[in-house]
TORKE-390425 format. One record per residue (C-alpha): chain; residue in one letter; x, y, z. Coordinates in nm, 3 decimals. Layout:
<nodes>
  mol  type        X        Y        Z
    A     A        X        Y        Z
...
</nodes>
This chain:
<nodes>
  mol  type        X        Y        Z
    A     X   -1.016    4.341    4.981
    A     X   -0.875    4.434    4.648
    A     X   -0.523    4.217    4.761
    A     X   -0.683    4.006    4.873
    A     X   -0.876    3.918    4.514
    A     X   -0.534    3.962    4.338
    A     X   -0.385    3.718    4.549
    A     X   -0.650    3.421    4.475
    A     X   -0.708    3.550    4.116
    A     X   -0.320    3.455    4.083
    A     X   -0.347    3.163    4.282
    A     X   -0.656    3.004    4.071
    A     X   -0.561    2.687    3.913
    A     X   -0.502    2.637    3.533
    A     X   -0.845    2.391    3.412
    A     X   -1.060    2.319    3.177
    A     X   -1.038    2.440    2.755
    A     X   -0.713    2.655    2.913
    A     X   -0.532    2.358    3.038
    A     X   -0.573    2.152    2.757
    A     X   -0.475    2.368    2.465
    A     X   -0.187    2.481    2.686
    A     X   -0.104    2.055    2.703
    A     X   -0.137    2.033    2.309
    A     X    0.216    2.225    2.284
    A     X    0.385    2.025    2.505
    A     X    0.609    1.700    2.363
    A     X    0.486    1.351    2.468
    A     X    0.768    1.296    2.694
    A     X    0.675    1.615    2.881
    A     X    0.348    1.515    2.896
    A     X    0.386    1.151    3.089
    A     X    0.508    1.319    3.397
    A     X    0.183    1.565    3.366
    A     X   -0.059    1.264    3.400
    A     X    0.078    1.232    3.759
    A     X    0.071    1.591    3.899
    A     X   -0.359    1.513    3.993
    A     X   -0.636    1.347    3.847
    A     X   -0.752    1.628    3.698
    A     X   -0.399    1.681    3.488
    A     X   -0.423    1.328    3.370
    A     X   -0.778    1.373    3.218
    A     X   -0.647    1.677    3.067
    A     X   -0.340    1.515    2.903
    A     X   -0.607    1.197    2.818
    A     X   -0.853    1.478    2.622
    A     X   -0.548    1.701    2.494
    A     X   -0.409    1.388    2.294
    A     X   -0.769    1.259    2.141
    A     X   -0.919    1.581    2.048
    A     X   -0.645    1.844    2.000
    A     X   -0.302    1.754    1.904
    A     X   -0.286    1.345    1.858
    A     X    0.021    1.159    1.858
    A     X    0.172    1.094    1.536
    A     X    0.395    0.875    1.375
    A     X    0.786    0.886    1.461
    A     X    1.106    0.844    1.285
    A     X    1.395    0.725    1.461
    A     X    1.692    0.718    1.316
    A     X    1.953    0.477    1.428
    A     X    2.338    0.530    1.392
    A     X    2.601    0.238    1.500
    A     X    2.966    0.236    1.503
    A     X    3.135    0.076    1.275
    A     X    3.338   -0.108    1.499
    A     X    3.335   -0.303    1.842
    A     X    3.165   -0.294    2.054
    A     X    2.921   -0.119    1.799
    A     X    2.823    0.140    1.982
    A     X    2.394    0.258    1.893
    A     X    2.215    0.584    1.972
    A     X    1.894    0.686    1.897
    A     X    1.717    1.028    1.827
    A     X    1.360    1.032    1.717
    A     X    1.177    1.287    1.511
    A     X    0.829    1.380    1.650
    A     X    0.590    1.562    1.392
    A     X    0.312    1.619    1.659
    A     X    0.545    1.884    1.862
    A     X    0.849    1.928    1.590
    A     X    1.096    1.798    1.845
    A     X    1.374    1.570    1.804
    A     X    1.421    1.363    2.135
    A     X    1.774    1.170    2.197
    A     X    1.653    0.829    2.370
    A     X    1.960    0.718    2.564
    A     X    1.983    0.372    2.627
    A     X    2.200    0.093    2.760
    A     X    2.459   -0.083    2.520
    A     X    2.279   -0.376    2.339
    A     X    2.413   -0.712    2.341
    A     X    2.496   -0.664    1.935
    A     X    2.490   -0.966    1.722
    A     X    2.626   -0.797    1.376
    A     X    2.535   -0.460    1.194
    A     X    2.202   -0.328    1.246
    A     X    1.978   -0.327    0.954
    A     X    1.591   -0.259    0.866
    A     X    1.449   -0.438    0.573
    A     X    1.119   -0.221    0.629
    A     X    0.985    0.036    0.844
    A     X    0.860   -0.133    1.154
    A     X    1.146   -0.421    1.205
    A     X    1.546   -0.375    1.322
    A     X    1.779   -0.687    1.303
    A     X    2.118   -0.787    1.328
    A     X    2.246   -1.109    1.167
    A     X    2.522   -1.326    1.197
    A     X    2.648   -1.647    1.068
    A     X    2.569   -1.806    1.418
    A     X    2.258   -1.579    1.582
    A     X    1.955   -1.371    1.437
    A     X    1.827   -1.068    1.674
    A     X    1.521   -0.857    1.596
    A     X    1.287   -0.609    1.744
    A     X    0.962   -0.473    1.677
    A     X    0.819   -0.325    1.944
    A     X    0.760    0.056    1.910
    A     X    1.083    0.186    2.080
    A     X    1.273   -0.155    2.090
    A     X    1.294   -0.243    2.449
    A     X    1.267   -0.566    2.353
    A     X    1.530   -0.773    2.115
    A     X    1.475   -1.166    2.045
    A     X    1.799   -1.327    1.960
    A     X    1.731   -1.702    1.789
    A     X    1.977   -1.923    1.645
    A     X    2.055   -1.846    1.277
    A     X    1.935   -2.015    0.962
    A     X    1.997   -2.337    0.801
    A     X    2.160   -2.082    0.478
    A     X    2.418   -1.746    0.575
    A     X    2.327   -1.472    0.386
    A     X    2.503   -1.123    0.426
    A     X    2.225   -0.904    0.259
    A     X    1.911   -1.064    0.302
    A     X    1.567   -0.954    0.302
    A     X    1.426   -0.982    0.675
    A     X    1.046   -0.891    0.713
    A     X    0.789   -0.945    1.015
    A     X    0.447   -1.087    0.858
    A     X    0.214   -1.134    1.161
    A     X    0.357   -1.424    1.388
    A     X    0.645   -1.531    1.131
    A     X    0.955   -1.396    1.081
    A     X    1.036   -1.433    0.661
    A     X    1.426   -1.458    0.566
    A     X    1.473   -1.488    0.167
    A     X    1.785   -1.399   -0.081
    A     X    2.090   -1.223    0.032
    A     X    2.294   -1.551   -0.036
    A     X    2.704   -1.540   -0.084
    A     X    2.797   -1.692   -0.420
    A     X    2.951   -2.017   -0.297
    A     X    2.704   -2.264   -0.387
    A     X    2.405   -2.128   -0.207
    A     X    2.047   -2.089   -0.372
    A     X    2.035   -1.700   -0.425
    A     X    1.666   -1.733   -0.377
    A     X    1.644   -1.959   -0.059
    A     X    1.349   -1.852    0.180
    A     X    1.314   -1.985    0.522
    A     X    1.067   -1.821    0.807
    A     X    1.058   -1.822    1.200
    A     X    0.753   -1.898    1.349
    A     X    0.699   -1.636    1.695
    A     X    0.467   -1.903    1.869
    A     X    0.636   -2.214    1.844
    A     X    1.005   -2.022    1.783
    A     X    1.078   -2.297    1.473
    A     X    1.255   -2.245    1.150
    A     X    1.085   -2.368    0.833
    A     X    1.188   -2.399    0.487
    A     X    0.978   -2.256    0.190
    A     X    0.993   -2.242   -0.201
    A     X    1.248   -2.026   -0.340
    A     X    1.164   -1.693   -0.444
    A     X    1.055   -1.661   -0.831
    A     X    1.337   -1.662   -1.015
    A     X    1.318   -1.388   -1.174
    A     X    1.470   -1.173   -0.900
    A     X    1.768   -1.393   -0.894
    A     X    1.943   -1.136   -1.029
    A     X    1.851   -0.840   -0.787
    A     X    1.733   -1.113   -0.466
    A     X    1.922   -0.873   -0.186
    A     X    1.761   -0.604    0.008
    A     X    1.996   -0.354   -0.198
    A     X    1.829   -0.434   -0.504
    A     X    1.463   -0.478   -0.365
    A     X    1.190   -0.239   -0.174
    A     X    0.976   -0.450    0.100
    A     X    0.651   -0.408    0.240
    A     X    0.414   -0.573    0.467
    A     X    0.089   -0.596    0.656
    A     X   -0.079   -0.802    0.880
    A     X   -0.076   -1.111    0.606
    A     X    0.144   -1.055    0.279
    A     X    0.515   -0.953    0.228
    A     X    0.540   -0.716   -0.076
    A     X    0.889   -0.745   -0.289
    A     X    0.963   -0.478   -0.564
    A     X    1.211   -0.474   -0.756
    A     X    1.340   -0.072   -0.753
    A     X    1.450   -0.040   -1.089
    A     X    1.178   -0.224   -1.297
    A     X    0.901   -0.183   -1.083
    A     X    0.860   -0.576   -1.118
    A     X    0.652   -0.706   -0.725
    A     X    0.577   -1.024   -0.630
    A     X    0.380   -1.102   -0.312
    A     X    0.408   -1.342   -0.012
    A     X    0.192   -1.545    0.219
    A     X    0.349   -1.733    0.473
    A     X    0.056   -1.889    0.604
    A     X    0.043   -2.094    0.228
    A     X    0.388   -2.082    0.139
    A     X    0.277   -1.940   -0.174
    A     X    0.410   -1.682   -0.407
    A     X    0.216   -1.473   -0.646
    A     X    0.248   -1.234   -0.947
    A     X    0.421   -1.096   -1.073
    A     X    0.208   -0.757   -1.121
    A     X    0.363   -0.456   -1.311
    A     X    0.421   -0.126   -0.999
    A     X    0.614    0.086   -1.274
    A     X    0.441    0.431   -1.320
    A     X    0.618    0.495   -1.650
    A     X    0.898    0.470   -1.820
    A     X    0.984    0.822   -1.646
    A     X    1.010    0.686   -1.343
    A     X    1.393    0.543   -1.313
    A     X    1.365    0.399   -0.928
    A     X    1.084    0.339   -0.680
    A     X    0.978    0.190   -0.311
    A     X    0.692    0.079   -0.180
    A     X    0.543    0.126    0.168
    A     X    0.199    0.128    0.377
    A     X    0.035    0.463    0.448
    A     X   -0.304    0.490    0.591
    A     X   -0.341    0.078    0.575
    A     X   -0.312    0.152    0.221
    A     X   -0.028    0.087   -0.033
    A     X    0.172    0.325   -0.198
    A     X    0.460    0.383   -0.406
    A     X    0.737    0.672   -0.440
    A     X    0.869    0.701   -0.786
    A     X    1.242    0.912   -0.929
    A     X    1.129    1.074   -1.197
    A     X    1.447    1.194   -1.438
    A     X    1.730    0.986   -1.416
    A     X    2.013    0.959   -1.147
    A     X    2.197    1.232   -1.257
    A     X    1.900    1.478   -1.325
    A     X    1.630    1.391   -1.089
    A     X    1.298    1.620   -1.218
    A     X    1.080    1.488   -0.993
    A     X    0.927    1.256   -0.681
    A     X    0.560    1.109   -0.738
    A     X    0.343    0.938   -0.504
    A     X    0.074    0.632   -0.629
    A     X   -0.168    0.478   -0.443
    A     X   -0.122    0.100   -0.539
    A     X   -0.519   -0.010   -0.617
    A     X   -0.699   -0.291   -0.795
    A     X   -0.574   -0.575   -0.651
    A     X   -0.198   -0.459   -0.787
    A     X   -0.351   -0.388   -1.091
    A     X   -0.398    0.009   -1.071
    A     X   -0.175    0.270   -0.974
    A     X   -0.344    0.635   -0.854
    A     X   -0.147    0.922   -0.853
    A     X   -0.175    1.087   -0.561
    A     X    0.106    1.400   -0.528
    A     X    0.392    1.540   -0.656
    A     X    0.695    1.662   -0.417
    A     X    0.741    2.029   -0.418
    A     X    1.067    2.122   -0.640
    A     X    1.237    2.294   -0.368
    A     X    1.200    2.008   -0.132
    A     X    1.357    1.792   -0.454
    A     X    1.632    1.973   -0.454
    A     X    1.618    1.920   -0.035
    A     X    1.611    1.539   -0.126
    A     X    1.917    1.532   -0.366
    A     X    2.180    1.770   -0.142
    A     X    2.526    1.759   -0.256
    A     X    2.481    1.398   -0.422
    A     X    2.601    1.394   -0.781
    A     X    2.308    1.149   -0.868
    A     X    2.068    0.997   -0.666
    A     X    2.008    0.657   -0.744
    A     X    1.741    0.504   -0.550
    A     X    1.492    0.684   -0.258
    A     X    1.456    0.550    0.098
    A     X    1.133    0.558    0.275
    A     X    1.005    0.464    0.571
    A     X    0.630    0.468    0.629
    A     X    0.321    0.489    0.950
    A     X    0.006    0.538    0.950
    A     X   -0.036    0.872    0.757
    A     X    0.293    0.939    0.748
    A     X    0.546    0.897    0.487
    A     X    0.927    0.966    0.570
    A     X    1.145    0.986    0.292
    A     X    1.550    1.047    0.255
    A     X    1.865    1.032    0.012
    A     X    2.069    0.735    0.112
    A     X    2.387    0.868    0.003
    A     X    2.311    1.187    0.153
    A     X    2.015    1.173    0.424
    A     X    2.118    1.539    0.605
    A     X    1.748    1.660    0.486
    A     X    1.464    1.424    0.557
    A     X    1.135    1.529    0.396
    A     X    0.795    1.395    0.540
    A     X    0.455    1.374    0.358
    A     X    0.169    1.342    0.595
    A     X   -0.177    1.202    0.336
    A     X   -0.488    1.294    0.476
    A     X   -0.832    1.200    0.286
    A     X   -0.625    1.151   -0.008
    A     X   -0.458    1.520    0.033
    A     X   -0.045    1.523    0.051
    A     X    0.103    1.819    0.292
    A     X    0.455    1.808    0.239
    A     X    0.733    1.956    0.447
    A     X    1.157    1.863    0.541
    A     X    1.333    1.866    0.861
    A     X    1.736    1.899    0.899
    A     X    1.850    1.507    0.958
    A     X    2.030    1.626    1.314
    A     X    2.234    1.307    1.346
    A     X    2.397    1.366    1.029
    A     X    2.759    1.562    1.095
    A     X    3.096    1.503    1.033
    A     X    3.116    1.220    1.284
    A     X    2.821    1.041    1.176
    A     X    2.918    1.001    0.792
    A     X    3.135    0.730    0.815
    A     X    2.842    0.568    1.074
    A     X    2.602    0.300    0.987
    A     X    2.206    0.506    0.979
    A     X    1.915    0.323    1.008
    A     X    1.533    0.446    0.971
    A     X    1.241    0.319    1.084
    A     X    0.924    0.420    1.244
    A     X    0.677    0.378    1.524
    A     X    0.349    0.457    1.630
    A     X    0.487    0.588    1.982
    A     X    0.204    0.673    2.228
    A     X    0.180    0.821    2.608
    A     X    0.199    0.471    2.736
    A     X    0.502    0.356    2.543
    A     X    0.697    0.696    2.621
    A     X    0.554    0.558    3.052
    A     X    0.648    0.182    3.019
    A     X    1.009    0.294    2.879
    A     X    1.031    0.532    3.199
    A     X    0.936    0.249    3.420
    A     X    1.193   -0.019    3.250
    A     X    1.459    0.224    3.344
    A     X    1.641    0.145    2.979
    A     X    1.512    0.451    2.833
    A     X    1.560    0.820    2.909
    A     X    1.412    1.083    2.712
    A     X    1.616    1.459    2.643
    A     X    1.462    1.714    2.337
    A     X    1.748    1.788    2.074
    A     X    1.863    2.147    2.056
    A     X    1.843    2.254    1.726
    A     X    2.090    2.503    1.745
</nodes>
């Protein structure tokens, strides 16, 4: 009798409270199989994600090939289970380089097509004819149903601060009024931070701290409000975290950076709220082997903040804001090596749930592998 009661003590299934927690360690693309094994899995998975370990915001990082047929992987940093996943993929149809004028949107641009993407792990890419004015480094941002194109021009004759926008439902170009001209002198995506939500594009110059804001639905320009911090801050970005803006200021110069800040933009653009300072040892994280540093990239969703060194992004550091608190923390960039640092790299981010990690299974375009760290 006493085997016996070993044997189905071994055999019990795993249920309840202990099935559950055990499901909050495991990654998201572990878990979509799970759902399947029985009902009871699924609920488990289902309660596992809303009450113990919820998904969080990704970063995927994009490298390209600098050549033809511009070959594009992707690996994706998840906070939730501290993974990196490599998403394999099929070759995309490329129009040009890939590019990301903010965190949400990829595009590729050439003199004769425009393709973009936008859904959380880009399965899909919409490829429209290109504008009525080429522009090699423009600004490209998603505003609700349009599509806004603005600066970026060559220097042969074309208006430096033409803006023309794509309308999603009736797939239209328009033509708007130029950008105010006082960013004619910085009007490329080089010179200027971008941010959006549901209504408004949000242009910032990085060096002055100088914003002007968009509404498609007008046409209409306005500003221009006053983002710089101080005159200790040398270079900033703006971004959306928590549905709320916020802004990541150098503080130093580029050759002695003493400091990264984060404001919470208030007041109708009026007030800036300081919110946290980096840690100095993840500063020095930020700045690696770069002689100077002269601008910040950041890519931003939901709570999460993802920041990086352009001209050295092998340490990405990550501030998660929650009710108003910053917990700061890095991650080794694995993409960057010796083979990826003549590559193109491009960041965004995604709100990347159970169902998106199931309806990229089911397209059979996307397959899922976690990174070895070693």
């Amino acid at each position: 009798m006493a085997k016996e009661r070993e044997v189905k003590e071994e055999a019990a299934p795993i249920h309840g409270d202990i099935l559950e927690t055990i499901l909050s360690h495991v990654s998201l693309i572990d878990l979509a199989p799970s759902c399947h094994v029985s009902k009871t899995w699924e609920r488990a998975v289902s309660s596992s994600l809303r009450h113990l370990n919820p998904t969080k915001p990704w970063l995927l990082v994009h490298t390209q090939s600098t050549r033809s047929p511009y070959a594009t992987t992707i690996h994706a940093y998840d906070p939730r289970s501290s993974d990196w996943v490599e998403i394999q993929q099929p070759s995309i149809n490329h129009v040009s380089t890939l590019r990301s004028s903010h965190s949400t949107l990829l595009y590729m641009l050439s003199p004769f097509k425009l393709a973009f993407s936008f859904d959380p792990l880009h399965l899909t890419w919409h490829r429209e004819d290109a504008m009525l004015v080429w522009r090699p480094d423009p600004i490209v941002a998603l505003v609700g149903h349009h599509v806004v194109v603005t600066g970026g021009t060559c220097d042969f004759g074309d208006d430096p601060l033409a803006m023309e926008t794509y309308d999603l439902r009736t797939r239209t170009w328009d033509t708007c009024n130029s950008m105010p001209a006082i960013l004619k002198e910085s009007a490329a995506s080089t010179w200027l931070s971008v941010a959006v939500d549901e209504h408004r594009m949000y242009v910032m110059e990085k060096s002055s701290g100088v914003t002007h804001v968009f509404d498609p639905s007008t046409k209409t320009w306005h500003g221009p409000f006053d983002l710089r911090p101080g005159k200790q801050v040398f270079s900033s970005v703006i971004g959306f975290v928590n549905d709320r803006m916020v802004l990541v200021g150098l503080i130093g110069d580029a050759e002695n950076v003493k400091g990264v800040k984060l404001w919470e933009v208030n007041g109708e653009m009026s007030e800036l709220k300081e919110m946290g300072e980096m840690p100095k040892e993840l500063v020095k994280k930020l700045k690696g082997e770069s002689p100077c540093v002269t601008s910040i990239g950041m890519t931003s969703m939901g709570d999460f903040a993802y920041l990086h060194n352009p001209s050295d992004p092998g340490e990405l550091i990550w501030c998660e804001v929650s009710n108003g608190v910053c917990k700061w923390g890095s991650v080794r960039n694995v993409v960057v090596n010796d083979a990826t640092r003549m590559q193109n790299l491009v960041f965004s981010c995604s709100n990347v749930g159970l169902g998106d990690v199931e309806d990229s299974l089911r397209s059979g375009r996307r397959r899922f592998a976690i990174k070895d760290m070693e």
